[in-house]
C-alpha positions in Angstrom: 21.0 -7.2 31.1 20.8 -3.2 30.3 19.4 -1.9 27.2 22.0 0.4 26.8 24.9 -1.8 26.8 23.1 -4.0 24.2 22.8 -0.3 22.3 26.6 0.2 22.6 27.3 -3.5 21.2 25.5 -2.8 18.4 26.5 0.8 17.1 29.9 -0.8 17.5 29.2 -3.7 14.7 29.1 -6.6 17.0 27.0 -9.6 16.8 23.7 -9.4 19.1 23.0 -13.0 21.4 19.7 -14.3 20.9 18.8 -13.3 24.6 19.8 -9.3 24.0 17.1 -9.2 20.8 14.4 -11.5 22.8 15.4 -9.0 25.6 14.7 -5.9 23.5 11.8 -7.0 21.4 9.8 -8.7 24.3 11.0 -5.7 26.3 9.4 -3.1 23.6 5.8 -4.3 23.0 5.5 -5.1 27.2 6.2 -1.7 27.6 9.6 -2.3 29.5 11.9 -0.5 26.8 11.0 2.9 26.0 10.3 4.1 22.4 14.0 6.1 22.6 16.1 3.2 23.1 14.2 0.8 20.7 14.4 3.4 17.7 18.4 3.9 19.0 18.7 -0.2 18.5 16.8 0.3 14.9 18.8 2.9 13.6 21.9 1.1 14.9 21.0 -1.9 12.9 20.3 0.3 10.1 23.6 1.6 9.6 25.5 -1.9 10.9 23.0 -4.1 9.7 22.5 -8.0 11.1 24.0 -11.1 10.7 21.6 -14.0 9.1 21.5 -15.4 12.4 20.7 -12.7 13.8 17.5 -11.7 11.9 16.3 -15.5 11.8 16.5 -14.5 15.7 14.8 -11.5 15.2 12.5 -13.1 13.1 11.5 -15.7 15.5 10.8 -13.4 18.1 8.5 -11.2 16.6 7.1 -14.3 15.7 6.6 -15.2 18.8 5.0 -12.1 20.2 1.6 -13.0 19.3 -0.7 -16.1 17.8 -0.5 -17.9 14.9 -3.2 -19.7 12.5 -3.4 -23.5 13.5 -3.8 -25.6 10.1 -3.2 -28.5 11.8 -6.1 -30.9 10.7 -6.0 -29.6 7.3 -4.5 -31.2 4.5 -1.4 -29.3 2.8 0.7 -28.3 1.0 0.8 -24.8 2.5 2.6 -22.5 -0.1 1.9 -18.7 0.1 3.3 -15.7 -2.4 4.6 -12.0 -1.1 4.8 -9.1 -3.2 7.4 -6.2 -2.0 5.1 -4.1 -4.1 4.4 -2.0 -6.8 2.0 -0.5 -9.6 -0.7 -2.6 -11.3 0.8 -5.6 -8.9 -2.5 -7.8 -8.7 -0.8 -10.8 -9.3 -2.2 -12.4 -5.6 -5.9 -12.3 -6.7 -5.7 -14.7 -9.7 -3.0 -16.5 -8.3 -4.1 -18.1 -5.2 -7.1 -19.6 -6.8 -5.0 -21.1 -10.0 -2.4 -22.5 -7.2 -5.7 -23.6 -5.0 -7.1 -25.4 -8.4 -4.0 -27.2 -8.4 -4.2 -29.1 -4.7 -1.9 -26.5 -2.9 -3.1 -24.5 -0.2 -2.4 -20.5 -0.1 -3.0 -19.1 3.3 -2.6 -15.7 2.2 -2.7 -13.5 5.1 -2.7 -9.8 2.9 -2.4 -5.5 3.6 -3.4 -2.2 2.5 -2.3 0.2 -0.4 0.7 2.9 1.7 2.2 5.4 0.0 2.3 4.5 -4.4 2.0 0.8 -3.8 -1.8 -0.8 -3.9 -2.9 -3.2 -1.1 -4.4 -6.7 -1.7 -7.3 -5.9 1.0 -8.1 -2.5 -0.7 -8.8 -4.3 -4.2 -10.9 -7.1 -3.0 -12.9 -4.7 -0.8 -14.1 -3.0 -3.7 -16.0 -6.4 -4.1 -19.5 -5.2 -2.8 -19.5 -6.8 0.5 -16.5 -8.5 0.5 -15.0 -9.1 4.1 -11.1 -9.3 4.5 -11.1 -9.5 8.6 -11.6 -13.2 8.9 -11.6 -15.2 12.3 -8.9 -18.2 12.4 -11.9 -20.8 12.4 -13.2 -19.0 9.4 -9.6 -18.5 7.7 -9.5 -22.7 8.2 -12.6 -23.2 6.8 -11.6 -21.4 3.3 -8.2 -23.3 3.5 -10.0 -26.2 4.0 -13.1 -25.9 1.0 -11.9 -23.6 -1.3 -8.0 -24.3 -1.1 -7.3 -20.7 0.0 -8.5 -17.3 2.4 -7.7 -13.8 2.1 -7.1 -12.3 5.6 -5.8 -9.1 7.1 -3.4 -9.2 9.8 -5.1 -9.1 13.2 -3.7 -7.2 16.2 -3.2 -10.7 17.7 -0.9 -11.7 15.2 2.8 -10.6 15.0 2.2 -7.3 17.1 5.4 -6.7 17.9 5.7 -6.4 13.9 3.6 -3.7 14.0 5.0 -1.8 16.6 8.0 -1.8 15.1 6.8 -1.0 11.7 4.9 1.7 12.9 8.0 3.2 14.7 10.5 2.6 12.2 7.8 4.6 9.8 8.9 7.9 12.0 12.6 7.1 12.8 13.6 6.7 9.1 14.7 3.0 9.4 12.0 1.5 7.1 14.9 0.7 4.5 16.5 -1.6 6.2 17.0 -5.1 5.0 17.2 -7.4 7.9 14.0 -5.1 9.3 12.4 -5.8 6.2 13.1 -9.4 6.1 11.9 -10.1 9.7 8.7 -7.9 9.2 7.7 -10.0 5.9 8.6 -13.4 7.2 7.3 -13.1 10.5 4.0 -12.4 9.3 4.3 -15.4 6.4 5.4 -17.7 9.0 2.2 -16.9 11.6 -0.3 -17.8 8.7 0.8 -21.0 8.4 2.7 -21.2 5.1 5.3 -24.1 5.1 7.1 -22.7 1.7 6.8 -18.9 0.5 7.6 -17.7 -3.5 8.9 -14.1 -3.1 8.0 -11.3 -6.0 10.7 -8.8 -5.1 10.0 -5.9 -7.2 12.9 -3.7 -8.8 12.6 -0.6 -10.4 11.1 3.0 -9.8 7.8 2.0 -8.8 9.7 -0.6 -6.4 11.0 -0.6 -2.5 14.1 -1.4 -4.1 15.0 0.9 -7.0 18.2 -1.3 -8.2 19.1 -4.4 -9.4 21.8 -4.7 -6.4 19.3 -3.6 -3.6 16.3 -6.2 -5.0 18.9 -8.9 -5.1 20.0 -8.5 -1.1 16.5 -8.6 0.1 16.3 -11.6 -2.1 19.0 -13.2 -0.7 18.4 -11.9 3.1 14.3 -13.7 2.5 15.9 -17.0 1.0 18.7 -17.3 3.4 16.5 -16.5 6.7 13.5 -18.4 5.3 15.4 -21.5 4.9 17.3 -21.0 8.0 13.7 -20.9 9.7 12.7 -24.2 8.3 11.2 -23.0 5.3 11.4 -23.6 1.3 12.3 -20.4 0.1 12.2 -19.3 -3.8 12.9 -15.5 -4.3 12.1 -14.2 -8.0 12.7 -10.4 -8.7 10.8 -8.9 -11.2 10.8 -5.2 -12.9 8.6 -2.9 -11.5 9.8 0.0 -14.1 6.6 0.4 -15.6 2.9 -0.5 -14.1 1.8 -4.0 -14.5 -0.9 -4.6 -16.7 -3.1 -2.7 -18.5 -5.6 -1.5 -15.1 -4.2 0.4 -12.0 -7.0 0.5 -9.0 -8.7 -0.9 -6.5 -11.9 -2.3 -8.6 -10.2 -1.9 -11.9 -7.6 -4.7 -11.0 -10.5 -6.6 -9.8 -11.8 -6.5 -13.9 -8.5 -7.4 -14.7 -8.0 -10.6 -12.0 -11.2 -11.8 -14.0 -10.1 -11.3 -17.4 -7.0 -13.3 -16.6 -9.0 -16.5 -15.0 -11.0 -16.2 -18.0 -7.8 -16.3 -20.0 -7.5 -12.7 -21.3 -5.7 -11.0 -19.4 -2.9 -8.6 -20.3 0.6 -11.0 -21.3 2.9 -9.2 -18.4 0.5 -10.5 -15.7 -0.3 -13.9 -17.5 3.2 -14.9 -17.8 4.4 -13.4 -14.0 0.9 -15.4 -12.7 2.2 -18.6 -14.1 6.1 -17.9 -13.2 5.2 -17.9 -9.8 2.6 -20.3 -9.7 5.0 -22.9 -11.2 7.4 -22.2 -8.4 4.8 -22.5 -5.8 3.3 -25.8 -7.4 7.1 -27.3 -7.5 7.8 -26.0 -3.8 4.4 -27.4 -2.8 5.6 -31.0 -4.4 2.9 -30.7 -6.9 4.9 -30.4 -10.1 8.6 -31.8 -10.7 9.7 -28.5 -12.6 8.6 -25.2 -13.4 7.1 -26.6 -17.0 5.0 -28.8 -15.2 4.3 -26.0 -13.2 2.8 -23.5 -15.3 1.3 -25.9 -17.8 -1.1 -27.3 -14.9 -1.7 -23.5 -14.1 -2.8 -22.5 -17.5 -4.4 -25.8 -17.5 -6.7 -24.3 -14.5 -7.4 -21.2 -16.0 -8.7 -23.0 -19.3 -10.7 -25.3 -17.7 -12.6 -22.9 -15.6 -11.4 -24.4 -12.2 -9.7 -21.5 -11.1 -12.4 -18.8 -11.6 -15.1 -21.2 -10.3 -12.8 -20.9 -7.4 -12.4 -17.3 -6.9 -16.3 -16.9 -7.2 -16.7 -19.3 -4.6 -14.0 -17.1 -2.0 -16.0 -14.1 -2.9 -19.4 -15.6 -2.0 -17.5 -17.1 1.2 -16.3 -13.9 2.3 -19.6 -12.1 2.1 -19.1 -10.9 -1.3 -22.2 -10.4 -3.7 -21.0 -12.3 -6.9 -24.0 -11.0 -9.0 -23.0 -7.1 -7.9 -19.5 -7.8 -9.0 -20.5 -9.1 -12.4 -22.9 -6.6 -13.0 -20.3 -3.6 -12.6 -17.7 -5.3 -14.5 -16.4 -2.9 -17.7 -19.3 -0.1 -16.2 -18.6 1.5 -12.9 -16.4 4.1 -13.4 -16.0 7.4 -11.8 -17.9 10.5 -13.8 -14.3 12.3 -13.0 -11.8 11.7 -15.9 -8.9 12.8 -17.7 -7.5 11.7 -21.2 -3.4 10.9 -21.9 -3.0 11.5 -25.2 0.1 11.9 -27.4 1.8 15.0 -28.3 3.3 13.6 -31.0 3.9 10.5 -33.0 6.6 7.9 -32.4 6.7 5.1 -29.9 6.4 5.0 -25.7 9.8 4.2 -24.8 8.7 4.3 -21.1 6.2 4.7 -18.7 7.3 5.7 -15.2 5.9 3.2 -12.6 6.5 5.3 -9.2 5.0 8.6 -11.1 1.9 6.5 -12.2 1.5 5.3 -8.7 1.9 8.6 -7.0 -1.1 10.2 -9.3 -3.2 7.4 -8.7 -2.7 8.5 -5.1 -3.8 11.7 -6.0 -6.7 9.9 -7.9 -7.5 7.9 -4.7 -6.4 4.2 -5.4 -3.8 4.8 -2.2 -3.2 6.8 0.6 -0.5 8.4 2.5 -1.6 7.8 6.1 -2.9 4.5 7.2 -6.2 6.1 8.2 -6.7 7.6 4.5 -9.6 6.2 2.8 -9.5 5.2 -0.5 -11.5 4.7 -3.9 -12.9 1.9 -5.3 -13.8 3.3 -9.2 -10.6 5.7 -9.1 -7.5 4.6 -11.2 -5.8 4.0 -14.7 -6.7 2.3 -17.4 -4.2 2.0 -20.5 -3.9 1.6 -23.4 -0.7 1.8 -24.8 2.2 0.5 -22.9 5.8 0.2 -23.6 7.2 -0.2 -27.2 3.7 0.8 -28.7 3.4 2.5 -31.7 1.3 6.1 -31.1 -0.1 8.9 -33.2 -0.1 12.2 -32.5 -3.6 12.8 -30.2 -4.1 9.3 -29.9 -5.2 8.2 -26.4 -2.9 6.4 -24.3 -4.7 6.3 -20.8 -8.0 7.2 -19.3 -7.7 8.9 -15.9 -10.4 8.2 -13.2 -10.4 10.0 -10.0 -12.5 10.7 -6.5 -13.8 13.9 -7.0 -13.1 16.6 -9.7 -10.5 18.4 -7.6 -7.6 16.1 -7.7 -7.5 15.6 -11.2 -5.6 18.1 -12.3 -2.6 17.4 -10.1 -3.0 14.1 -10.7 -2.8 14.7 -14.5 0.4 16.7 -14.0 2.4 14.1 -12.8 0.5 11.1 -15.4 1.8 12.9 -18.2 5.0 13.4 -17.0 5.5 9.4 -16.4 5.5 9.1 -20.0 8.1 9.6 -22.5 7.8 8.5 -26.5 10.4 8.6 -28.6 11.5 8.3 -32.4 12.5 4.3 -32.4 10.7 1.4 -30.3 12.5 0.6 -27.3 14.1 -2.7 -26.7 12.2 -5.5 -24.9 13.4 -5.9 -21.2 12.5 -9.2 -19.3 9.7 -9.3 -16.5 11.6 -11.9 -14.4 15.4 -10.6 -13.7 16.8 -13.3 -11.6 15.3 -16.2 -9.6 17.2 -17.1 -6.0 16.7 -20.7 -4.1 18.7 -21.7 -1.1 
């Protein structure tokens, strides 16, 4: 078998055999296939694209290329949730621990804020003490105690993934659905999870910028998850604006506790329950998606769920009386004020511009290696369809140091527009895919 007669078969639109992607893939992360014939194969499936078979193929052998968490011993459900990311998208932190209240088990195996998006690991770092590199035997014991464990990945785990990531990141293929869909559900499938709930995001501060787009990765998840063995529920959601009221690191760790207390903003209430009903009906827990979110809200009113969370953070090294202490008071000294020019009503607030100034801010990076800020951020408070007043304050501003707030500032006051009639409502949830 030659690499470069696999190449030809697929820049010519043919189907690959499962032995010509083991054969590359294996090849690739042993060192066998150079870089230059790998990124030829990715560009070729870029522009011809794969079959389903093919990327549940692909799928499997990235899977394959490295360990997995053993569960065995512990008793399920395993349901997980992935984001595709967005702005404000902290919908992981309250959610595994209402799912967890509710018997299911979230192995939730998480990353890092890249590019305008935040990162699950980032937020729960700002947690003083908080540890997200777990071992697998302390990754069981979570599962196993608490109902769920917040993990990075581990070079151990799906490597070719990130090799392949990492050069499709400089070979302009990251945009590529069946890429996408074996990345994502490689990594799901190593942690353990036996069903996953999808939140594909769709807007401007999305992967996918339109409807059509969000609904093929949808589709490409559902079909190759349940072709893989797996119970597969895709929901796409707008990512036009930010979600909820707090954008950054430590900020949306405020905001994760105002929603298991009950309060928090409605956007993130109602998505938290949407997709904790689906992962309670997947996980055989609830016979439809009423049930569902009626014993979710029932564990945030009860206190279950936030008794929960404490309990991770104290599990993963976190100091629960540092994190209550700085709630609603650690802020960064470096601020700006969005205030309105005039008075009318917010007809929108651009997601991707928000998220690009809060990496100005800090909140994300642009290299992996970037560091980031726990205190910088947004916090609103106005949002779409709200009534403003000329020089009334719309957003506080909170950044890393006092030289990127100016840039920063530029583009946060760009992102929004107001105009002379309220807008009309647009649904969170778009569309919901099943197999």
């Amino acid at each position: 078998m030659r690499a470069v007669d696999i190449l030809l078969r697929k820049r010519s639109g043919e189907e690959l055999s499962p032995e010509e992607i083991r054969f590359m893939v294996e090849g690739y992360v042993r060192g066998d296939i150079p870089a230059y014939q790998m990124s030829a194969l990715l560009m070729a499936i870029f522009f011809r694209g794969m079959t389903p078979a093919e990327t549940a193929v692909l799928t499997r052998v990235m899977l394959e290329s490295g360990d997995r968490f053993d569960l065995s011993g512990i008793p399920g459900p395993f349901v997980d949730k992935h984001s595709t990311g967005g702005v404000g998208d902290k919908i992981s932190l309250p959610l595994a621990p209402i799912v967890a209240a509710c018997g299911v088990k979230v192995p939730m195996m998480s990353g890092r804020a890249l590019g305008h998006t935040g990162g699950t690991l980032d937020k729960l770092e700002s947690i003083p003490g908080y540890r997200t590199a777990l071992t697998a035997e302390a990754f069981r014991k979570g599962l196993q105690e608490d109902g769920f464990a917040m993990t990075g990945q581990t070079v151990r785990v799906v490597p070719a993934d990130k090799k392949l990531y990492a050069l499709r990141d400089v070979t302009a293929t990251v945009e590529s659905i069946p890429l996408i869909t074996a990345s994502i559900l490689s990594k799901k499938v190593a942690e353990g999870a036996e069903s996953l709930v999808f939140d594909v995001k769709c807007g401007s501060g999305a992967f996918m910028k339109t409807i059509e787009d969000a609904r093929a990765l949808a589709q490409s998840l559902v079909s190759t998850g349940t072709a893989m063995g797996k119970r597969i529920v895709a929901v796409l959601t707008d990512m036009s604006q930010p979600l909820g009221l707090k954008v950054g690191n430590f900020l949306e760790i405020e905001e994760t506790i105002d929603c298991l207390q009950g309060k928090g903003p409605s956007d993130i209430m109602d998505l938290t329950f949407r997709l904790g009903a689906w992962m309670l009906v997947l996980g055989g827990k609830a016979h439809d998606l009423a049930e569902g979110r009626a014993r979710c809200e029932e564990a945030v009113a009860s206190g279950a769920a936030l008794e929960l969370f404490y309990r991770n953070v104290v599990r993963q090294g976190g100091d629960v009386d540092a994190l209550r202490a700085r709630l609603g008071t650690w802020r960064s000294p470096y601020s700006f004020e969005l205030r309105a020019e005039e008075d009318g009503f917010i007809t929108s607030i651009d997601a991707l511009s928000i998220g690009l100034a809060g990496v100005y801010l800090g909140v994300g990076r642009n290299r992996t290696e970037d560091s980031v800020s726990p205190v910088a951020g947004f916090i609103f408070e106005k949002k779409r369809g709200d009534a403003v007043r000329r020089g009334e304050r719309i957003a506080i501003g909170y950044g890393k140091d006092a030289e990127c707030l100016e840039q920063a500032a530029q583009l946060a006051r760009k992102a929004i527009e107001l105009g002379r009639s309220r807008p009309q409502p647009t649904p969170l949830v778009l569309e919901e895919i099943t197999a």
